[in-house]
C-alpha positions as a Python dict, from the first residue, in 0.01 Angstrom:
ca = {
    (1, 'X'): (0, 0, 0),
    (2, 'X'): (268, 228, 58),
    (3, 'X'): (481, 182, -256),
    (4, 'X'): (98, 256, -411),
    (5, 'X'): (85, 609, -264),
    (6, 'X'): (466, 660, -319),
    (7, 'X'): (363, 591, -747),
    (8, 'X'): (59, 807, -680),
    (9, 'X'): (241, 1093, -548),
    (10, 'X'): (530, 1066, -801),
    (11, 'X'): (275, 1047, -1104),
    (12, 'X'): (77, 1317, -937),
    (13, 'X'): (-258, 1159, -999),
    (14, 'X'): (-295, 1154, -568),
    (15, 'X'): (-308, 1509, -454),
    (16, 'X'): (-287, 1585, -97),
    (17, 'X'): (-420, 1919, 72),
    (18, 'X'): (-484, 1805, 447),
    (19, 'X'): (-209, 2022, 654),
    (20, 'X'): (-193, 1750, 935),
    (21, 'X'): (-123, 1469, 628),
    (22, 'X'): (180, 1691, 484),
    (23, 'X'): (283, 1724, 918),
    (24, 'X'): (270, 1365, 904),
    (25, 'X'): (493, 1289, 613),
    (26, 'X'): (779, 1471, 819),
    (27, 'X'): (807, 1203, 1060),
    (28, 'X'): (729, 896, 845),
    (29, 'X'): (1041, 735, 782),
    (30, 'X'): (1239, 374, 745),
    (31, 'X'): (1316, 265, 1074),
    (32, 'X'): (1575, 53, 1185),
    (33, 'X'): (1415, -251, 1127),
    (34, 'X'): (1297, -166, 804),
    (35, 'X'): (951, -102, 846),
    (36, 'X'): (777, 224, 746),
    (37, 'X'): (624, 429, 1006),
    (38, 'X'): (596, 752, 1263),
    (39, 'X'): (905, 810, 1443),
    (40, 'X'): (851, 752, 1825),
    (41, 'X'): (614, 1048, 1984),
    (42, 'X'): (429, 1144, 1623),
    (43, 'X'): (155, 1021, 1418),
    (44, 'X'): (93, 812, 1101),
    (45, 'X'): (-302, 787, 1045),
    (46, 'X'): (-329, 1041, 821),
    (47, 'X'): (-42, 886, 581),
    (48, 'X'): (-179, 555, 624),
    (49, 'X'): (-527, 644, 539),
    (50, 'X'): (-411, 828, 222),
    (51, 'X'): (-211, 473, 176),
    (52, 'X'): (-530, 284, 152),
    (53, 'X'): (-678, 534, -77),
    (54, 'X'): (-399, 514, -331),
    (55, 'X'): (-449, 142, -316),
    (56, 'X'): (-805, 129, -316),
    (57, 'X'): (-804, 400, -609),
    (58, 'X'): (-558, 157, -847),
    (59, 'X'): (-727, -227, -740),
    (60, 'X'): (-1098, -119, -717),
    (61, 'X'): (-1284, -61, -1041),
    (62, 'X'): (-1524, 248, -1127),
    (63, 'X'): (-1870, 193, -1000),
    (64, 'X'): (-2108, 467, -1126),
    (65, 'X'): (-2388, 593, -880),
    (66, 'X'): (-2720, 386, -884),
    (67, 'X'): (-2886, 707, -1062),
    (68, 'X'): (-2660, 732, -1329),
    (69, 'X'): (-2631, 352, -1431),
    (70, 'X'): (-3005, 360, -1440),
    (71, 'X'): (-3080, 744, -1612),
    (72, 'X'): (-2761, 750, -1783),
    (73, 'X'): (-2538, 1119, -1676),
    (74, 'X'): (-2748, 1262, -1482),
    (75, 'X'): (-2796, 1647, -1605),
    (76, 'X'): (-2795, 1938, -1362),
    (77, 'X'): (-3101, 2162, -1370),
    (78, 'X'): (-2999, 2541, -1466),
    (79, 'X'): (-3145, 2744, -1173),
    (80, 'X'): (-3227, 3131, -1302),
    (81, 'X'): (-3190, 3279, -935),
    (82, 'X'): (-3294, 3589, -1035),
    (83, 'X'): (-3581, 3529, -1160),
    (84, 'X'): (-3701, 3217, -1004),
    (85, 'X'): (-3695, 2996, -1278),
    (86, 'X'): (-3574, 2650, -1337),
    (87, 'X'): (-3514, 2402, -1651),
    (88, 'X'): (-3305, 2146, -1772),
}
């Protein structure tokens, strides 16, 4: 899962914006043993969250919403706010 988000990031198709996720990264390393995780004190959730993402993102297939395999794309109505009015 990890060498998943590590290709995600590099390819850029796995943008991150959460500030506690970036705080995270900082203290993710290779430990001594050779595992992946927090150094002692800090936290890793937010990095391995995002890890299952990436993974889940690459192995699970698309899966449209129920409305749209039944309707087809589903078409936003265009609301006239100013004068009240709405249409598709």
């Amino acid at each position: 899962m990890l060498g998943e988000l590590r290709s995600a990031m590099k390819r850029q198709s796995f943008l991150i914006r959460d500030d506690r996720a970036i705080n995270e990264f900082s203290t993710f390393c290779r430990q001594k043993d050779g595992g992946y995780r927090a150094n002692n004190g800090c936290h890793d959730d937010h990095v391995m969250s995002l890890a299952i993402a990436a993974y889940l993102q690459k192995t699970l297939p698309y899966v449209p919403p129920i409305e749209e395999q039944r309707f087809g794309t589903i078409t936003q109505p265009q609301i006239d706010y100013a004068r009240g009015k709405t249409g598709y």
